[in-house]
Every structure is written in structure tokens, then in C-alpha cells.
N, C-alpha and C positions, 0 to 999 in steps of 0.2 A: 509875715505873709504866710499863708495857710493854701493849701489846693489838695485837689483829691488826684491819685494816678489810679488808672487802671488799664486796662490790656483785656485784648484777647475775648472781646465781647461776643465776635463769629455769628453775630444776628442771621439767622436762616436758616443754621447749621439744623442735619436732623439727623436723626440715628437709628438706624436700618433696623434695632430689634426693638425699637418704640413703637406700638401697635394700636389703633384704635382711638382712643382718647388721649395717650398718652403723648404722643409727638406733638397734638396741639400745646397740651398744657405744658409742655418741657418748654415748646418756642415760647411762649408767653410770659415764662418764669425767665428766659433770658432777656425779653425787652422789659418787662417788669423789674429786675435788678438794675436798670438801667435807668428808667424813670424813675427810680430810687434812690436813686443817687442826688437829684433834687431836695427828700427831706435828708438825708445825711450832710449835705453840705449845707444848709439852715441850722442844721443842729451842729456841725460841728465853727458851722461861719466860715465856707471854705469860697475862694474868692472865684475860681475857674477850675475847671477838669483839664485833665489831659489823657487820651487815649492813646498808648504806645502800639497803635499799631493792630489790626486784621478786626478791623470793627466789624466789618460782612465778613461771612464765609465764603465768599468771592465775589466775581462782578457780575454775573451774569444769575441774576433774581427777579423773580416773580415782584410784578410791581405793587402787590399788596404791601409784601415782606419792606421795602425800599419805603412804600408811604406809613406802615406800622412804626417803622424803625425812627422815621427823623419824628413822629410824635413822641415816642417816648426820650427821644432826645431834647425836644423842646419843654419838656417837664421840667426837665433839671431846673430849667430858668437862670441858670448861669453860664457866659460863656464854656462854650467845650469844646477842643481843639484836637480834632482826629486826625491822626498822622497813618494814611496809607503802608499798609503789611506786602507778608510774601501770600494772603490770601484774598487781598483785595489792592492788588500795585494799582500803579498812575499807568500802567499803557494804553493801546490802544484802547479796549475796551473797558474801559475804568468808569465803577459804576459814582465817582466825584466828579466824573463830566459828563455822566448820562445825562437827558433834558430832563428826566421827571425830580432825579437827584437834584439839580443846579434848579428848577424851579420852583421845589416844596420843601428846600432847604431852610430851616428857623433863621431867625437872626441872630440869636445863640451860637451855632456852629460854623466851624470854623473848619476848612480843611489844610493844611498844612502839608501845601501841594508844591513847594521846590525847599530844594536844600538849601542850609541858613537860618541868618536872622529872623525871628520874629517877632514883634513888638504887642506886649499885650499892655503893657500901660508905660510910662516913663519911670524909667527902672527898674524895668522886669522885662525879660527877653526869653521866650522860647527859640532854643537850636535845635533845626529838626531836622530828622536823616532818613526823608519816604522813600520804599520801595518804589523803581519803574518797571520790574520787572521781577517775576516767580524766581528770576536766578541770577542775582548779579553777581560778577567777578570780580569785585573787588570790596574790601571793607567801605562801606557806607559812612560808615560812622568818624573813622580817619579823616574822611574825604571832606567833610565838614568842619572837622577840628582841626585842622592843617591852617596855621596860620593865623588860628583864634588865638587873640590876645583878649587879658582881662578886660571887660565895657564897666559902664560908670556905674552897674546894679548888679541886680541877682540875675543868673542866667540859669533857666532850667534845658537840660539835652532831653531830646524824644525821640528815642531808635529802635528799633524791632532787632530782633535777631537774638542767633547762639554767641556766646561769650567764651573765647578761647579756653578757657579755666573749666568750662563744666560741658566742654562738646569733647566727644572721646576722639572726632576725627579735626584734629588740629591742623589741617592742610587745608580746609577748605578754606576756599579767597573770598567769602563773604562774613567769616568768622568775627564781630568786634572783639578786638584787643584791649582786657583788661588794662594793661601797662600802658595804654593810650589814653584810656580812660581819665586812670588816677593821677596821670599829668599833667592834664586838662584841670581836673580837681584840686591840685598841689598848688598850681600858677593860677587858680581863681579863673578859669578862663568859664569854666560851668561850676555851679555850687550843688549841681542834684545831679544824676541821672536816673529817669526814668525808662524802663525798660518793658517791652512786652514779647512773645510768642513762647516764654516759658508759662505755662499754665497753674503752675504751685510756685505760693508765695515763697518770694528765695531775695535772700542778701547775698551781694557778692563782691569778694571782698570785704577786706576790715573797714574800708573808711566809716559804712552808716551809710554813706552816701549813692551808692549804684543796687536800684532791687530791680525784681521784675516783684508786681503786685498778684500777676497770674488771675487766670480766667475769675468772674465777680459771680458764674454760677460752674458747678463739673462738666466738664465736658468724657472724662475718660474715668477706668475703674482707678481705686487707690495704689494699684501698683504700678502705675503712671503717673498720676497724681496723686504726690503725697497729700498736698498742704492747697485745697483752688476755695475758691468762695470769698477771697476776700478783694478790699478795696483799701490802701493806703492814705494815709492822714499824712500828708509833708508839710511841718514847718518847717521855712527859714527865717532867720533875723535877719533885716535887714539893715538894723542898726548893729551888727557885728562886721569888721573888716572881713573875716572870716566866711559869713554866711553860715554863722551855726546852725545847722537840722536835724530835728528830731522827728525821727519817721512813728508812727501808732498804725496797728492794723486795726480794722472795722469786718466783720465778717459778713456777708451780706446773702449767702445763696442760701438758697434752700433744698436743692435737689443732691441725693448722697448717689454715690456710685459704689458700690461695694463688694467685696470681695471677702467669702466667711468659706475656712477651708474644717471639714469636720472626715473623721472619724467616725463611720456606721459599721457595727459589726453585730450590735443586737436591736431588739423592740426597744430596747432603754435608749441605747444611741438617737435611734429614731423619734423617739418621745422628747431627747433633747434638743435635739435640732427643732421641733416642731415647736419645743419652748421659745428658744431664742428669738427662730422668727414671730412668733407671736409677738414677744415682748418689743419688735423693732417698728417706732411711732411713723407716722405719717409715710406708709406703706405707699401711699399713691405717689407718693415722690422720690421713691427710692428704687433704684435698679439693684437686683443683686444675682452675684455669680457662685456660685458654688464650686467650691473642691472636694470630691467627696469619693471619702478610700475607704475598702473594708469588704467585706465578706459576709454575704448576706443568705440567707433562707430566700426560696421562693417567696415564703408567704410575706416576710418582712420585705423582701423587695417591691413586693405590692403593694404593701402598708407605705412603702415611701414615696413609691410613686403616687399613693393617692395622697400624702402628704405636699409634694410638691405641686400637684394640680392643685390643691384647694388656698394655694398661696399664690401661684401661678393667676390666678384670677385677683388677688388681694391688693398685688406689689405694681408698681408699674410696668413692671419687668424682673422677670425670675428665669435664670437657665443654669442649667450643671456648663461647668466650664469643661469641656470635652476635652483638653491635653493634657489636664490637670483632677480631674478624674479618671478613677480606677477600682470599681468594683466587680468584684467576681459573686457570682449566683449559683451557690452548691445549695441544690434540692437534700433536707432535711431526712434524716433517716423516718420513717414514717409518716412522712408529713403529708402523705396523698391514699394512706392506709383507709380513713373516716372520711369517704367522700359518699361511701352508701351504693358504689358505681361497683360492676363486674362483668364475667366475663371479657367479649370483645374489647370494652373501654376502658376496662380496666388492664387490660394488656396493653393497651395503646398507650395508655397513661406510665405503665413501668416504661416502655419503649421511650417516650419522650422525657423520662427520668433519668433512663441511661443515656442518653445523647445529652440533656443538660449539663451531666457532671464529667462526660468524658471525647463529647466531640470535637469537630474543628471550631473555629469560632464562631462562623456565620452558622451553621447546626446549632451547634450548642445556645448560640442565640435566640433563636427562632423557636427554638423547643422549651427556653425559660417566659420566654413571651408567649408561648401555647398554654405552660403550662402557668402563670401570672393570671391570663384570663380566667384560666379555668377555677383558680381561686375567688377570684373574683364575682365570676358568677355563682359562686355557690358562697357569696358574703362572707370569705376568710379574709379577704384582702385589704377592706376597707380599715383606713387608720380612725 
């Protein structure tokens, strides 16, 4: 028996410094990995999906997003079994009992709307553990395994959440218990757990047996997410007492989120940073952050600024990470000597030199940005 897991699909989701063209094409590439999932389980012969969990990015969506989302779920063409998260719960306003949901839902989907048993064919059983609520107080996941004895087939578990072992705040009461888990696993009571709201693909635990598959396109930069874009390959035998599984990942996203920390202190620095980005493909789908430390000349500060605009247009998205950035701008011994300017502005110009390299910060600011332009307009600036 063969199925696909995935998590963490957040249909709707959009991101505040996506601008322009870009927030469409980002939404389209997450219901597009979705409808994608259709030729991936053709090609790999996978029999149903299973969604662990915050398939919307909550309940309350524009009803394009809600009639976009279940076609690209009807693509798949194979049953799919979405199990309500902590961003789209079963409460009161839960977008699995909206009208427009409940009436242009495929025949395909499937929502895995109480806790327990669920019968996808004879001998094969999803246990699923939905969110009712953004906060519940107690393990979910317990609360359905409590009293599960081994059934006559394969049982797969479907639970959203942090796992005691990889959340640093171990008190909290909605925490699943590894050691709950893998006892459940030991006694045959479930032979898989699928897992979602981690967004890079993670094993946890030795058995093989408990992942999260993690978001199927990015949602965050890489120092969040290490490992996202992909979708899990879960076999079990069901001719094994056991329920032997062997997990395969499949990568599927296409949008990178990035984070590139550089070192600018000369024109070369700059020329390589300018390399890099160049050489990084499919620009229209890649966000990226910058760290960037050093000690720069007026005029190379301008050179990078104009470097960064002319990439700023290129990438979907390009900004200096601001906490993480640190560069200082000492004006160049002679570097405003050959402007051809004198007198009055050329007094003015030493004056705004000396405040550049020895004022408070917002002076000394405004006086690098007085004097940036003014290279600028006299075409020193340009990279």
C-alpha cells in the first residue's frame, strides 16, 4: 500500500513583502504544487493523500481562494483526506462547514472532521486527531490513542502539532508525546504517523515511522526552514505482521527563500556579490535577504545601492535584512576632490564630509545619503 503525506499547504497564505506580480504568482505556485500532486501519485501509483493538517491559512477567505483551492484539489483525482490544523480548526467558523466549502467540495475530498476511526478501504484505517480550536489543552493526539488496540489492517495516524522532543517549551498541554506515539507503534495500534505544522521535512524519532513531510512549497527564509518543498512517498506491507515502511521524499516546490550573508568592504566585494546574484536561476521565484557587513566609500556605497536596485526589479523579492546588517560609510580621502565644483559647494561638500565620518547617526546618515546622490548625479555612483 503506497499514499502520499503532506502538510502544511496554507492555501491563501500571502506575504507582506511580495509586491506586484509576485503574491499572485507565489498563491498559484502553492495551489499548483497541490494539483501536482495528482501527476506524482500516477507516477509513483499512490493510492490516497493525506493532508496533516492547516490546509487554509485560516477560515475566514475570500471565496475565489476556497473555489481555487478545492480545484486544485480535484486534480489530484485521488481520494484526499484533509485533517483540520491550529490554522484552519473545526470551530465555530470553520471554513469545512462553510456553504460554499460543503457545496463545491470534489468527491475526492475528504474532511476528517471528528476524532478516530476512519475507514478508507477494508484494511486500512485513518486515525485522525482535528484541531477544534487555535488552543487546545490537552494532547490531541493521546486523546485518540487511549485505548487503541491493534484492528485487523494498516492504520495510518493524522495529527497536526509540536512533538515534545523538538519544542523547547515542554509544558505546553497541547504538546504530542513522542513516547505516546512510539507505543502506539510498538503494539501495532498505528503503523505510520503522519505528521504536519512543522514546515521542513523532519524524522522524528528512530523508528522511520513518525515525520512531518513539511510545507510542499516555502513559506519562510532558510533559517526557519531548513528542509520545506517536499512531499513523502509512504510505503507499508501489508502483507507484513509488522507493517514494514519505507518512507522516499519527492521534492516538489519551486519557490526558494533565501538568506546570503556577505562581506562588502571594497568595489571587488561588490562585483561579487553582484556575481552571485546574477548567477542565481529563476529570479522570479526566489525571495532573497541579505546580511551585509563592511565598510564602505561613499562612492562604492552607491555602487551597491545601485546594485541592489537593479536586482531589486530582477528577483521577486530582494531586501538587506536590517538586524543582521551592518555597514558603516567613511567618505574616501579625496574622493569629492574631482567633482569640478568650488567655492560655496565645495565648502558645503567638505562640511557634509565631515559630518559623514564624525557625526551622530542620523547626521552622519543624511549627510552620506546627501553626499551618495551627489555622486550619483555626477555618474560616479553607477555599478
Amino acid at each position: 500500500m503506497r499514499f502520499l503525506h503532506t502538510a502544511d499547504w496554507q492555501l491563501g497564505m500571502t506575504r507582506h513583502f511580495l509586491a506586484g506580480e509576485a503574491q499572485p504568482q507565489y498563491s498559484a505556485a502553492r495551489r499548483d504544487a497541490v494539483a501536482g500532486l495528482g501527476a506524482l501519485a500516477a507516477e509513483v501509483g499512490a493510492e490516497f493523500v493525506v493532508v496533516a493538517g492547516d490546509v487554509f491559512e485560516h477560515n475566514q477567505l475570500d471565496p475565489r481562494v476556497i473555489g481555487q483551492s478545492l480545484q486544485a484539489m480535484r486534480a489530484i483525482g485521488i481520494p484526499v483526506y484533509l485533517l483540520p490544523g491550529n490554522h484552519d480548526p473545526l470551530d465555530a467558523s470553520s471554513v469545512y462547514t462553510g456553504a460554499q466549502f460543503t457545496a463545491e467540495r470534489p468527491d475526492n475530498v475528504h474532511v476528517l472532521n471528528r476524532a478516530g476511526i476512519h475507514q478508507v478501504r477494508p484494511g486500512l484505517e485513518i486515525v485522525a486527531a482535528p484541531w477544534r480550536s487555535k488552543a487546545p489543552t490537552t494532547d490531541l493526539v493521546a486523546e485518540v490513542l487511549d485505548d487503541l488496540e491493534p484492528g485487523p489492517g494498516i492504520r495510518v495516524l493524522v495529527a497536526h502539532g509540536g512533538v515534545d522532543v523538538l519544542d523547547p517549551d515542554r509544558d505546553k498541554p497541547s504538546l504530542i508525546r513522542l513516547a505516546r506515539l512510539e507505543e502506539a507503534l510498538t503494539k501495532s495500534a498505528v503503523h505510520y504517523v503522519a505528521l504536519g505544522d512543522k514546515h521542513s521535512r523532519t524524522q522524528v524519532g528512530d523508528t522511520g515511522r513518525v515525520w512531518y513531510s513539511g510545507s510542499p512549497e516555502v513559506t519562510n527564509y532558510d533559517d526557519v526552514e531548513s528542509d520545506p518543498g517536499h512531499v513523502l512517498v509512504v510505503d507499508i506491507d501489508e502483507n507484513d505482521p509488522r507493517g514494514a515502511v519505507s518512507v522516499t521524499s519527492r521534492h516538489v516546490g519551486r519557490w526558494r527563500f533565501v538568506t546570503l550573508h556577505h562581506q562588502v568592504d571594497t568595489s571587488r566585494d561588490i562585483a561579487d556579490l553582484d556575481m552571485n546574484l546574477d548567477l542565481m536561476a529563476e529570479k522570479d521565484r526566489t525571495v532573497v535577504r541579505l546580511a551585509l557587513t563592511g565598510s564602505l566609500s561613499v562612492t562604492d556605497r552607491a555602487a551597491l545601492d545601485a546594485c541592489l536596485d537593479r536586482y531589486a526589479r530582477l528577483f521577486a523579492h530582494l531586501r538587506t535584512w536590517d538586524s543582521h546588517t551592518d555597514l558603516a560609510v567613511i567618505p574616501a580621502d579625496g574622493e569629492f576632490t574631482d567633482l569640478g565644483i568650488g567655492g560655496f559647494a565645495a565648502a558645503a561638500v567638505d562640511e557634509l564630509v565631515a559630518t559623514a565620518r564624525e557625526g551622530d547617526a542620523e547626521s552622519a546618515g543624511d549627510a552620506q545619503a546627501a553626499l551618495a546622490l551627489l555622486l550619483r548625479l555626477a555618474d560616479r555612483g553607477a555599478a
